[in-house]
C-alpha positions in Angstrom: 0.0 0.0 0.0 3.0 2.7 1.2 4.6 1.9 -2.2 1.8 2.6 -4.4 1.4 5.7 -2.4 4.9 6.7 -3.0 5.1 5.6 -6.4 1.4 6.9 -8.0 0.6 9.5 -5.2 -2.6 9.3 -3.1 -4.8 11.5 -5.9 -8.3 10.4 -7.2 -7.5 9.7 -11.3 -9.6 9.4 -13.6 -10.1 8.8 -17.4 -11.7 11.3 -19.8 -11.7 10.3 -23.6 -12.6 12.2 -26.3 -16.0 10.1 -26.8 -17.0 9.8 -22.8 -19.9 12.6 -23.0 -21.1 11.3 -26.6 -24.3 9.6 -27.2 -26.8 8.9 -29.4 -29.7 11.3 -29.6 -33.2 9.8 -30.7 -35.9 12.4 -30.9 -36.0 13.2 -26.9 -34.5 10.6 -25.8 -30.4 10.4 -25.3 -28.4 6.9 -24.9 -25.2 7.8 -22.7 -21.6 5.9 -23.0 -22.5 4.2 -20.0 -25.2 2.2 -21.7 -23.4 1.5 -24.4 -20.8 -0.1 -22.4 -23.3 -2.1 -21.1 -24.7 -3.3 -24.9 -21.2 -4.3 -25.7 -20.5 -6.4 -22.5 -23.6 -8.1 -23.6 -22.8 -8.7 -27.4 -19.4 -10.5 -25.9 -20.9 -12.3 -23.7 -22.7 -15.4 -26.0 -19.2 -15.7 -27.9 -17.5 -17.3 -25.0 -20.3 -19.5 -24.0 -20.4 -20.9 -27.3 -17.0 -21.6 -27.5 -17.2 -23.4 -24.6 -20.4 -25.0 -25.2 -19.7 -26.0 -29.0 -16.2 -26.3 -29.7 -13.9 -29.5 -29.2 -11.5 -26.7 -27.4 -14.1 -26.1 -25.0 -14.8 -29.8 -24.3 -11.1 -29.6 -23.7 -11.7 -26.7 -20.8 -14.5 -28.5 -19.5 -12.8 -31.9 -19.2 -9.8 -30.2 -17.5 -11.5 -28.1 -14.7 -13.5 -31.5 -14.2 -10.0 -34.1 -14.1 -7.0 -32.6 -15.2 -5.6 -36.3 -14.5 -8.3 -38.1 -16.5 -8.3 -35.0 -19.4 -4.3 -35.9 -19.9 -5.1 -39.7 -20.1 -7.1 -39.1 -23.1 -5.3 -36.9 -24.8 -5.9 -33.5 -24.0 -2.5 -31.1 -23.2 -3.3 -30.0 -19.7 -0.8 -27.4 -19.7 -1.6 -26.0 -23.3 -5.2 -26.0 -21.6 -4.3 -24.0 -18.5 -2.3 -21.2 -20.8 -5.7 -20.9 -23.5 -7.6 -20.2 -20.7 -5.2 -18.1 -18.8 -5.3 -16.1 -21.8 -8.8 -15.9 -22.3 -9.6 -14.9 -18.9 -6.9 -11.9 -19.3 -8.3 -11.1 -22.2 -11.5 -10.7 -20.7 -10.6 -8.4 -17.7 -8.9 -5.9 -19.8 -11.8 -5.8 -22.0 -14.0 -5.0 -18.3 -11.0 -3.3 -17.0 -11.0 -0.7 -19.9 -15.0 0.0 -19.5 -14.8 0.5 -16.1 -12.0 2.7 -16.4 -13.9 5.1 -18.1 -16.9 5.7 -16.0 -15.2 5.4 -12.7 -12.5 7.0 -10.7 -9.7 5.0 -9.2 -6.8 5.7 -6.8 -4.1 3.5 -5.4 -5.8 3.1 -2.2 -9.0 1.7 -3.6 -10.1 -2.0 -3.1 -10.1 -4.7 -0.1 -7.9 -3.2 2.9 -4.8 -5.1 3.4 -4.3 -6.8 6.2 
């Protein structure tokens, strides 16, 4: 905590693009950045779960967070496994991470205290 303090100072940042006060204007009735952040959350969202649900790749994830022992046995690389969906999972956050970022503040004392 006293070295993120040090190193990024104790001030509130923030993030303000270019785009953050746009929207789309129908008639009356204006659709912030903030909603639209939302929409694309939820157009990502199915492409994962069909991955998973109807790929041979995502039988692979399955069978792996099930048995890692019993997925290797049959064939699947465990460790090539573990990286995919390492990788997806990063991918992911900063995809969240940079939509949050936007319409919220953040400073380096922010989260969980530590104990």
């Amino acid at each position: 905590m006293n070295t993120n303090l040090r190193l990024f100072t104790a001030d509130v940042r923030s993030i303000t693009p270019v785009y953050s006060g746009l929207g789309i204007q129908i008639d009356s009735l204006r659709i912030p950045y903030t909603v639209w952040g939302f929409h694309f959350c939820a157009s990502v969202d199915p492409g994962p779960l069909h991955f998973h649900e109807h790929t041979k790749l995502g039988n692979a994830i399955k069978a792996t967070s099930f048995d890692s022992d019993a997925a290797g046995l049959v064939g699947v690389n465990v460790r090539q496994v573990y990286a995919l969906t390492f990788g997806i999972g990063s991918c992911l956050a900063g995809m969240a991470g940079s939509l949050i970022s936007v319409m919220y503040s953040f400073s380096p004392s922010m989260g969980p205290p530590s104990p």
